[in-house]
N, C-alpha and C positions, 0 to 999 in steps of 0.2 A: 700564910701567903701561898697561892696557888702558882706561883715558880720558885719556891724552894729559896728563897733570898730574904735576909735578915738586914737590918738596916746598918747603916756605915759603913766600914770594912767589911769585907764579906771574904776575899781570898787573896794567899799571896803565893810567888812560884819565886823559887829559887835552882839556876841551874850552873851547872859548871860542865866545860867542853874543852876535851884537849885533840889540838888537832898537830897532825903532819905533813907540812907543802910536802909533796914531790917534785911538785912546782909552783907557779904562782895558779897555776891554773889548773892542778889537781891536788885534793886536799880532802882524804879522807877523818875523820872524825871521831869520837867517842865520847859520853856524857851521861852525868845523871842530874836530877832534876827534880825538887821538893816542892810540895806543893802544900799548903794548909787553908784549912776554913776556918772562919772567925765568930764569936757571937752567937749571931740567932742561926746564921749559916751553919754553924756548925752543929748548933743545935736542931734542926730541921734534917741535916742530913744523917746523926745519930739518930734520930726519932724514923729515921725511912730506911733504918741500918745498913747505913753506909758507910765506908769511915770519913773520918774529919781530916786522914792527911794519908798522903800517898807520897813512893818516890818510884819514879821514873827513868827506866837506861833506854839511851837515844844512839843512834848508831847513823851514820850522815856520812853523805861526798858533797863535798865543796866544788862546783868547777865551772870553768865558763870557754866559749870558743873564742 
């Protein structure tokens, strides 16, 4: 396939974030975050060596005026 995508499932992300109000209206953050390829996707992204899963730390402010 000339966009790297295999048929059915192809990816899934799993994250988790724990955060701290200061207030309702500031809320800094912290997380990581799993990602995997499935199938032909994953196999297409092995064949272009890439990897098939990754994990991800996210660092975030929550806030609003």
């Amino acid at each position: 396939m000339d966009n790297g995508l295999g048929s059915g499932l192809s990816d899934a992300a799993l994250g988790l974030r724990l955060r701290y109000e200061f207030s309702r209206q500031f809320a800094p953050y912290v997380g990581v975050e799993w990602t995997s390829k499935f199938g032909g996707t994953a196999d297409f992204a092995r064949a272009a060596d890439e990897p098939d899963a990754d994990t991800l730390w996210v660092v975030g402010l929550k806030f609003w005026l």
